[in-house]
N, C-alpha and C positions, 0 to 999 in steps of 0.2 A: 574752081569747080569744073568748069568747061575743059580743062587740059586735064585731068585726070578721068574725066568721060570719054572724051575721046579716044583714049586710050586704054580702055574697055571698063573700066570703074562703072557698078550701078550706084547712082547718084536717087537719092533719097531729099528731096528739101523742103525746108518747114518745119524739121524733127522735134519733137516734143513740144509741140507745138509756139517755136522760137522763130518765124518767120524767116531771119536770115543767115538759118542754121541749116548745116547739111551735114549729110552722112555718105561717103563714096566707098564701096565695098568690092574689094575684091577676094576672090574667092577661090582657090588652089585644091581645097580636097578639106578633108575632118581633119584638123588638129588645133590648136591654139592661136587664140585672137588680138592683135595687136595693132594700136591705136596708135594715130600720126598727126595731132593736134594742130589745126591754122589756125591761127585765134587773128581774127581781125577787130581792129578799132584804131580811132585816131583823136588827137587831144586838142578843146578846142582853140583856137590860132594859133598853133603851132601844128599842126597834121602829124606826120611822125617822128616824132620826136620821143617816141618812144621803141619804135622800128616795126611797128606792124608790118610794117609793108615785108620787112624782110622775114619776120616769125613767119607768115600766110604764105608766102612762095617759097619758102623753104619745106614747110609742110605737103604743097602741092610738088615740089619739087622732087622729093621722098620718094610721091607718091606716082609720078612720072618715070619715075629711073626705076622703078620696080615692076611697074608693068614690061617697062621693054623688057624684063627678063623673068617674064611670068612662068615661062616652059620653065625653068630652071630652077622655080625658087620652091623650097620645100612646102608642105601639105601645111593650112592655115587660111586664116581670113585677113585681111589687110582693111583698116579703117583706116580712111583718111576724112577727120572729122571739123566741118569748119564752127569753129565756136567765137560767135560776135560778143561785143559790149562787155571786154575785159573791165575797163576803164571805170567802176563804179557800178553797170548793167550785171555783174555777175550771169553770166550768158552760160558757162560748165556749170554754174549751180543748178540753175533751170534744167541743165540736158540732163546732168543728173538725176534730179526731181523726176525727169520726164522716162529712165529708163534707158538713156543713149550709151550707156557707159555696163551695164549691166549684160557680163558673159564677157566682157574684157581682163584678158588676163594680164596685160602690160599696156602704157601709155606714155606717151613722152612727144614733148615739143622743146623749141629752142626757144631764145631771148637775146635779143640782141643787146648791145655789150662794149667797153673800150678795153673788153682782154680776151684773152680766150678761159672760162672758170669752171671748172665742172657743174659746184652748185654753191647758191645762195640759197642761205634762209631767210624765209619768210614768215611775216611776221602774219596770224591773225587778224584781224579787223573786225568790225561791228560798228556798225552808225546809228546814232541813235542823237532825235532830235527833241528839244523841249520848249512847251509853248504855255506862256504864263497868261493870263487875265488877269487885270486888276480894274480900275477904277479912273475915266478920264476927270480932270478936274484943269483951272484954272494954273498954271503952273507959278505965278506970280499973286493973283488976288485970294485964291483961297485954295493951296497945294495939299491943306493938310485934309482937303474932301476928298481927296486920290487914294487912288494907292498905284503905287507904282510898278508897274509891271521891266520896266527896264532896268530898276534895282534888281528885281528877281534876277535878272539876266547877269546882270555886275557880280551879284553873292556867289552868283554858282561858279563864275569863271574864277571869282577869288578861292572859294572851296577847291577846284577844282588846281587852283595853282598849289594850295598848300595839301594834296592829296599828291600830287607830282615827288615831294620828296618822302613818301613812306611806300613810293613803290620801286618796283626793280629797276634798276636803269635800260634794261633792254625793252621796258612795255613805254609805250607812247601814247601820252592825250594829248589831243589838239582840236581845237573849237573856233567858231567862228559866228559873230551876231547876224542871224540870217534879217531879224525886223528890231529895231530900236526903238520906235515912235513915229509922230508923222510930224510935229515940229516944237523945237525947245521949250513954246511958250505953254505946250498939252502934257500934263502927265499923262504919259502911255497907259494907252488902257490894255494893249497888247505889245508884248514882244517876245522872239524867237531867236534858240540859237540852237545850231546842229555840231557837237560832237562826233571824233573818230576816235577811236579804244583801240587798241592794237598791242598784244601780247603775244609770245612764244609757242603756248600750248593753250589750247582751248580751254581747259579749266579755269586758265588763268585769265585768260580773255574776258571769259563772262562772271568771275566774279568782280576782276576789275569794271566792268560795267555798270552790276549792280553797284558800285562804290559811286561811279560819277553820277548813276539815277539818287543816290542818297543825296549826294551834295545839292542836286534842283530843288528837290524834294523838301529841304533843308530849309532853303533859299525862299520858297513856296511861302512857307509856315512862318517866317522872320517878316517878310511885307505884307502877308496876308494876303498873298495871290493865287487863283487856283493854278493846277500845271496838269498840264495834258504831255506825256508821254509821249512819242512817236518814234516807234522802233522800225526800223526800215527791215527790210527783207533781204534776205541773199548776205547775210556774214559769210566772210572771207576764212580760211581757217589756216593755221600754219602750213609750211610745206615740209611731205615727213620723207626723211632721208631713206636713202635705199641705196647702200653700199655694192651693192653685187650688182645693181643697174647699172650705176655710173661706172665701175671696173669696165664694164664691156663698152658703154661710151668713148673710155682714156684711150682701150686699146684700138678703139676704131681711130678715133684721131690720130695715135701714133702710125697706125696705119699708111695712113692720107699723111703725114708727115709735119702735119697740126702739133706746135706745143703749147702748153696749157701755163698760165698765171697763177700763183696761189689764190687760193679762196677768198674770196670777199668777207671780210667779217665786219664792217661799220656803217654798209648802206644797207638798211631794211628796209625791204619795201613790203607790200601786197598783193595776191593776185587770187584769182577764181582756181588756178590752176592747182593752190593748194588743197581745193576742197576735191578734187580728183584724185591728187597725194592719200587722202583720208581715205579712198574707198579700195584701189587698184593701187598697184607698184606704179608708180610716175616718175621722171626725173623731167629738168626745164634747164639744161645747160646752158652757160652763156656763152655768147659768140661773138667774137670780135669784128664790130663793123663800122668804129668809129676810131680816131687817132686814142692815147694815151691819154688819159685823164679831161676825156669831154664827158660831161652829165648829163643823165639821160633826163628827159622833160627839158631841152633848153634848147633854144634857137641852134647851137651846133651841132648837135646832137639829130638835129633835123635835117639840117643839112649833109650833115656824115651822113643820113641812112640812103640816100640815092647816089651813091660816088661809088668808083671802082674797089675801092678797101670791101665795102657793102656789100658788092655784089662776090668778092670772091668769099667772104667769109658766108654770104646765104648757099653758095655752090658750094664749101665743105661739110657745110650741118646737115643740107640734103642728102649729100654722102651718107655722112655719120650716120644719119638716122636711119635712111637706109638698110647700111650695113649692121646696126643693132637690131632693126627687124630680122633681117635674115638670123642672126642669130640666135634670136627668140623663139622663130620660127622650124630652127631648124636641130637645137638640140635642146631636148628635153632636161635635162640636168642645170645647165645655166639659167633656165626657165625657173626651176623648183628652186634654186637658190633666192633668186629672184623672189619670189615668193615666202620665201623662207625669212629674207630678210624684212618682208613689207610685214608679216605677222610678227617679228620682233620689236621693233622698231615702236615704238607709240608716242604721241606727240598731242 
């Protein structure tokens, strides 16, 4: 934030009301607005191991190398938007909610990466957690004054494993017993487990959900336990392709003399970023800042993101992105496609 102020950015922070969110704006003349996304966050023990550190200074970096040529750059507004708590905080849903993203005609951030990829898809997400009641009792002298609340827990995961083969193979459920009991000898009178849902397109997303609310629900009615619901806030939503973005991405990197990997088609992940996808034209390229086949969330992966590979792959995405704004900025027709594609496209 500090290095895009300085170099004339009005800096905005707290934005929609997200405390460690900010909005730096520069400002050229009347024409179209385009957004430069730093998404900070870090996992915990492991810090970046997912490359924040290089997505956020890449963004500011953008956002630095444009001002120095602010006399030159065509008539527009320049957003450089810091958006916290990828990581589960859904931090763009909030600025969304909040308005930060509204009058933006394009947006785009990087990902760090062990290739250079134009884009991955992204998968929606939903979390939603379930919390049983039942009945404490003796667990040896008299089990059958109980009811079990930990069975509930067991029925839904078993539900929930044999609902795994009547769905697509690209949607993903995964759960985990967040409360089991307090010790073997007590039928639980309480336990909890929270689910992730994650599908392709949002229809799919939440109807697969309501499937795995059926399976507790199910589970519930079979022990005779009540279940309380806990649907979290801030669902993740696919990421929707825009062809005509990423054209003007390829050709900035061939530019810069950057060549690109095929696509990624077998690691789905999640991110907030796709629910920006949903509103504006977005793209989140990946960027090479780690050796050949290191994973990201893992101890090398962490170690890759502060090494020389790192930093030169954060110094061509600033480029890149850069050089895409200018582009956006400066001829209205690549703009309209742009847009042309984000109206066809649905996800």
């Amino acid at each position: 934030m500090s290095a895009v102020k300085a170099r004339g950015f009005k800096v905005e922070r707290g934005i929609a009301g997200v405390d460690t969110a900010f909005r730096a704006t520069l400002d050229t003349g009347d024409g179209p607005t385009v957004a430069i996304m730093c998404e900070y966050d870090a996992l915990p023990g492991i810090g970046h191991a997912c490359g924040h550190n290089v997505i956020a200074a890449a963004g500011a970096g953008a956002g630095v190398g444009l001002a120095a040529v602010r006399e030159k750059l065509p008539k527009g507004r320049i957003h450089v938007i810091g958006t916290p708590a990828e990581e589960g905080g859904g931090g763009k849903v909030k600025l969304i909610r909040g308005g930060v993203f509204q009058g933006v005609d394009a947006a785009m951030m990087v990902h760090g990466w062990d290739r250079w990829t134009p884009h991955q898809d992204l998968l929606g997400i939903v979390r939603v957690g379930f919390e049983f009641a039942g009945k404490a009792a003796h667990a040896s002298a008299d089990p059958w004054e109980g009811i079990n609340a930990l069975d509930a827990v067991i029925q839904t995961f078993n539900a929930v494993s044999m609902l795994r083969q009547q769905v697509r193979p690209e949607c993903r459920i995964h759960g985990i017993i967040t409360n089991g009991g307090a010790a073997p000898n007590i039928i639980p009178e309480f336990a909890a487990a929270t689910f992730y849902v994650r599908a392709p397109r949002i229809d799919e997303m939440w109807t697969l959900h309501a499937r795995v609310v059926a399976c507790a629900e199910g589970a519930a009615r079979a022990t005779g336990c009540t279940l309380n619901v806990v649907d979290y806030e801030n669902a993740y939503e696919p990421m929707k392709r825009n062809e005509a973005f990423l054209a003007l991405w390829r050709a900035n990197l061939t530019t810069l003399g950057v060549g690109e990997s095929p696509e990624v088609k077998d690691r789905l992940g999640s991110s907030d970023v796709g629910n920006v996808s949903q509103v504006i034209p977005t793209i989140q390229p990946l960027v090479k800042i780690a050796p050949d086949g290191t994973a990201i969330h893992s101890r090398a992966f962490e170690a890759a993101a502060v090494t020389p590979l790192a930093r030169q792959g954060l110094l061509a995405a600033a480029k890149a992105m850069a050089m895409t704004t200018v582009d956006l900025l400066g001829d209205a027709s690549l703009l309209a496609r742009v847009k042309q594609d984000f109206q066809r496209v649905t996800a």
